[in-house]
C-alpha positions in Angstrom: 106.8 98.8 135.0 106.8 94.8 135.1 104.2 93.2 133.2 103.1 89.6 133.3 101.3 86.9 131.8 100.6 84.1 133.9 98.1 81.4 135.5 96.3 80.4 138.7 94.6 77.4 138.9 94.6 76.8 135.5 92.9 80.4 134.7 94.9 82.6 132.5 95.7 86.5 133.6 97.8 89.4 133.1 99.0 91.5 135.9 101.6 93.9 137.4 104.6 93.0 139.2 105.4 95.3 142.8 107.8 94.2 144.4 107.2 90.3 145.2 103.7 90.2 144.2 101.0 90.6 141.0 98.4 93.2 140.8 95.6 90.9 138.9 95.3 93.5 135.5 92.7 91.4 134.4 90.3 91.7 137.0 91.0 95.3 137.5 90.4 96.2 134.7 87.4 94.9 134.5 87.6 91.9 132.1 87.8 94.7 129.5 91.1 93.3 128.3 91.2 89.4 127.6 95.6 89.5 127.7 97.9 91.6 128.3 98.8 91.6 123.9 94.9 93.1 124.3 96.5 95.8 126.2 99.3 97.0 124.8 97.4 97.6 121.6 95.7 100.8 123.5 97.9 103.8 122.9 97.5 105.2 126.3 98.7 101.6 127.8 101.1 102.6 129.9 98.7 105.1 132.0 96.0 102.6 132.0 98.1 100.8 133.9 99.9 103.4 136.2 96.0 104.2 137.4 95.9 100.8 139.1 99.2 100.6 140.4 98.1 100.9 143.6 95.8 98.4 143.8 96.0 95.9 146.1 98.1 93.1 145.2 96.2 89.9 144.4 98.6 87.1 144.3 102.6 86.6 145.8 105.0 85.7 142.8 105.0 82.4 144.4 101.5 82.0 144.0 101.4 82.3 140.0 102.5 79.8 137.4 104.6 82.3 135.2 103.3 82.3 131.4 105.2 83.5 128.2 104.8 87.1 128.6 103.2 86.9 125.1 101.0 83.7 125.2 99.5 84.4 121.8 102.4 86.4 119.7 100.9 87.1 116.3 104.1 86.6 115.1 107.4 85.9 116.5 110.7 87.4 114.5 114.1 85.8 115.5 117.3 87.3 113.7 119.8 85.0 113.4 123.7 85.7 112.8 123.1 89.3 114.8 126.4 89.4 116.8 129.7 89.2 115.2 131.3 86.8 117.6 128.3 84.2 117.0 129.1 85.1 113.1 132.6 83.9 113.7 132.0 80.9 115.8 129.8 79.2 113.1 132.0 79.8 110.0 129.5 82.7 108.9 129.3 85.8 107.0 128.2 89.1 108.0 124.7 89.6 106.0 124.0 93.3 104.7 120.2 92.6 105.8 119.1 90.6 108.5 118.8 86.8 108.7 115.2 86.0 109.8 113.3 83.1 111.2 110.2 82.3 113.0 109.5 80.4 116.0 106.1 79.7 116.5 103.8 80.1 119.9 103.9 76.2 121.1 107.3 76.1 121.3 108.1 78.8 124.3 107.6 78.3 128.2 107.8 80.6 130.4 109.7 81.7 133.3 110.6 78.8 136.1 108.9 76.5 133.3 110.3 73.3 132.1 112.3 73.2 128.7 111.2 70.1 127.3 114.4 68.6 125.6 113.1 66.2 122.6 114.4 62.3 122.5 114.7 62.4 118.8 117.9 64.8 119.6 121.4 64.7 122.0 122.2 68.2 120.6 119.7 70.6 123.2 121.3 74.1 122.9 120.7 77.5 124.9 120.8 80.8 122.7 120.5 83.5 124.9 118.8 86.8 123.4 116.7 90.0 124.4 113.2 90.0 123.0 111.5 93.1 122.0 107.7 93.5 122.1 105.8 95.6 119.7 103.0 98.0 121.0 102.2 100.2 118.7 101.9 98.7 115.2 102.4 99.8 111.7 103.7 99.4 108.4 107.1 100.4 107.0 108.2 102.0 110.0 111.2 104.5 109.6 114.3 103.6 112.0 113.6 107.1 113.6 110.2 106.2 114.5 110.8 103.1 115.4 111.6 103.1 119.2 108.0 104.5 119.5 106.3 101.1 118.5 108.2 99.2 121.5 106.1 98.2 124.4 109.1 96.9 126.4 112.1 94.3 126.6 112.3 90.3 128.2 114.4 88.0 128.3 114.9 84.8 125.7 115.9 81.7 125.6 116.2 80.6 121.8 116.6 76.7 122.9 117.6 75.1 119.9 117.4 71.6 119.0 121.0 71.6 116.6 120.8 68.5 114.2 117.1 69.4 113.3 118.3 73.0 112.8 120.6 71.6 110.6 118.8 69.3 108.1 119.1 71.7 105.8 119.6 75.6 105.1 115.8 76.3 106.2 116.1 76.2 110.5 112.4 76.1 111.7 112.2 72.8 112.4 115.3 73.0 115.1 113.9 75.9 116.4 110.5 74.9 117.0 110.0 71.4 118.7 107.4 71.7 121.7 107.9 73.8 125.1 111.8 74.3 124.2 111.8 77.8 124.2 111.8 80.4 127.5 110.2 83.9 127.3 109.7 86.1 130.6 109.9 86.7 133.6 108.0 89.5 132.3 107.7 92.8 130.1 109.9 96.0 131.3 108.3 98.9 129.8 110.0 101.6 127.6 109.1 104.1 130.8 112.1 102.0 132.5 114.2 101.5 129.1 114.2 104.6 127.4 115.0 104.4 123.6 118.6 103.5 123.1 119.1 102.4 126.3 122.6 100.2 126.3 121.3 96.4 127.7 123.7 93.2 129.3 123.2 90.1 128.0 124.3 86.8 130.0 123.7 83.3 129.7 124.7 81.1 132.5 123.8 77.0 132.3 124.4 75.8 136.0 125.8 78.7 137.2 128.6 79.2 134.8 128.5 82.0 132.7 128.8 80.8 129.3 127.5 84.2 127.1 127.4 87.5 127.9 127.1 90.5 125.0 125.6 93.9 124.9 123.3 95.7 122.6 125.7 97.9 121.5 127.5 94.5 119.7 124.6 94.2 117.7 124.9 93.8 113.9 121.4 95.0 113.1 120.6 97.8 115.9 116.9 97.1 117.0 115.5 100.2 115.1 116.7 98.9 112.2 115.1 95.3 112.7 112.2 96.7 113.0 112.4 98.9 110.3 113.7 95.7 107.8 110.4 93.3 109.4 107.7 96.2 108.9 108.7 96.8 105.3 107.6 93.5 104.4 104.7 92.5 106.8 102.9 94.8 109.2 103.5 94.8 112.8 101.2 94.7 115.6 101.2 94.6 119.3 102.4 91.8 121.1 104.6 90.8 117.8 108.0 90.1 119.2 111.4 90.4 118.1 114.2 88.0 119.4 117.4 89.9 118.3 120.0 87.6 118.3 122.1 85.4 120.2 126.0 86.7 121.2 128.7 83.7 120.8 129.3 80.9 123.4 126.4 78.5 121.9 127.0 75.4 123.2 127.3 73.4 120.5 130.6 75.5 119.1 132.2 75.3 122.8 135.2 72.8 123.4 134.5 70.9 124.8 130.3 70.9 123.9 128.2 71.7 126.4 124.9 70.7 125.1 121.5 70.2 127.6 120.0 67.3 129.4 117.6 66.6 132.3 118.4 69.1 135.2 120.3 72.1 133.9 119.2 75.0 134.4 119.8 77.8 132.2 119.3 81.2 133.4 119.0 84.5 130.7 120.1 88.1 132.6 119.3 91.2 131.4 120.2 93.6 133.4 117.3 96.1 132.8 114.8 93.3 133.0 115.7 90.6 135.4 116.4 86.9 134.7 114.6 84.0 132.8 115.1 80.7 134.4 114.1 77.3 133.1 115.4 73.8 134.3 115.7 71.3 131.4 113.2 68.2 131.6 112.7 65.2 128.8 110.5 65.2 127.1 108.7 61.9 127.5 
């Protein structure tokens, strides 16, 4: 199934995606659910929402203005350094444990959204990546438990903003300037991609493809990224998991190709669809 979080007129929802058009979750439900992270915190999630699939739809995908699928992440993980060709490309090392920082909720859009590139910076990057979304929380979560706790899988654009990333050794402040971040189209439940499933990563930035990756390349497998994260803090639904960007970052190509006004950069997955956001600046 294909969740979403989105807006019409201004009004924030949550729905599910059939074909071309949104079945209003929200409103189906009966208000009992203010977003969809509301939802996936109820174990039974998935058959709560099977029972209204066949509603009638309530709005086209044209209709919608396309929100982060998580709006309001508790907290947002990204892993760094998680594919060995990025490793390479930045003069890295292969960590034993995973490299982790945060991103916080201002700084994503979502799908057909405007990246907002800043004017303090000429070095706008793309960092494609496949998000994981928590559903069922918990603490210290074994790696053979751990593909129960996933809701589903989107599609991320880590848009990275490289001279404030690089400051210093500590990367937040590159990774977090306002609305430079894309997260959607939307949610792919674990009922479409079953644990362990192998995913395809591509990044294309006007049409050229300029990443592609699989999850089988990853350093850190998801199971144990999640393991690593809930050993130190505990996880809860709608936390989400960014794991990792393969190589081809702009920045390391030859020559660069950094963003300005009018790309558009497009992240594929191919169990999940793509994410794509047009770059605007940003005043």
């Amino acid at each position: 199934m294909k969740l979403v979080s989105f807006s019409v007129n201004g009004q924030q929802s949550f729905g599910l995606v059939k074909d071309e058009s949104v079945i209003d979750l929200k409103k189906h439900l009966d208000g009992k659910y203010e977003d969809l992270k509301s939802l996936l915190a109820e174990d039974d999630f998935l058959s709560i929402v099977k029972a209204k699939a066949d509603a009638t739809a309530d709005y086209t995908l044209a209709e919608i203005e396309f929100e982060p699928v998580i709006p309001n992440p508790g907290q947002i993980f990204c892993i760094g350094l998680n594919y060995a060709d990025h490793v390479q490309e930045t003069q890295k090392q292969v960590t034993e444990k995973p490299v982790i920082f945060f991103r916080l909720a201002p700084s994503q859009v979502g799908h057909k959204q405007p990246l907002l590139k800043p004017v303090e910076t000429e070095k706008f990057d793309y960092e494609g990546e496949i998000a994981v979304v928590i559903g069922k929380g918990g603490r210290r979560i074994a790696k053979e438990d751990a593909w129960d706790h996933i809701a589903g899988y989107s599609c991320y654009n880590d848009g990275s903003v490289r001279d404030w990333q690089l400051h210093t050794a500590q990367w937040g402040p590159g990774k977090n300037f306002f609305k430079t971040g894309g997260f959607g189209p939307w949610l792919v439940t674990t009922d479409e991609i079953p644990a362990n499933k192998t995913m395809t990563l591509v990044t294309r930035v006007n049409g050229q493809e300029l990443q592609r990756a699989q999850t089988t390349q990853l350093i850190h497998d998801i199971p144990s990224l999640i393991n690593y994260i809930s050993t130190f803090t505990p996880l809860s639904a709608g936390d989400v998991i960014v794991s990792g960007t393969p190589g081809g970052i702009g920045l390391k190509r030859t020559p660069p190709v950094l963003l300005n006004e009018g790309d558009v950069v497009e992240i594929e997955v191919d169990k999940i669809g793509i994410l794509s956001n047009v770059v605007k600046n940003d005043g």
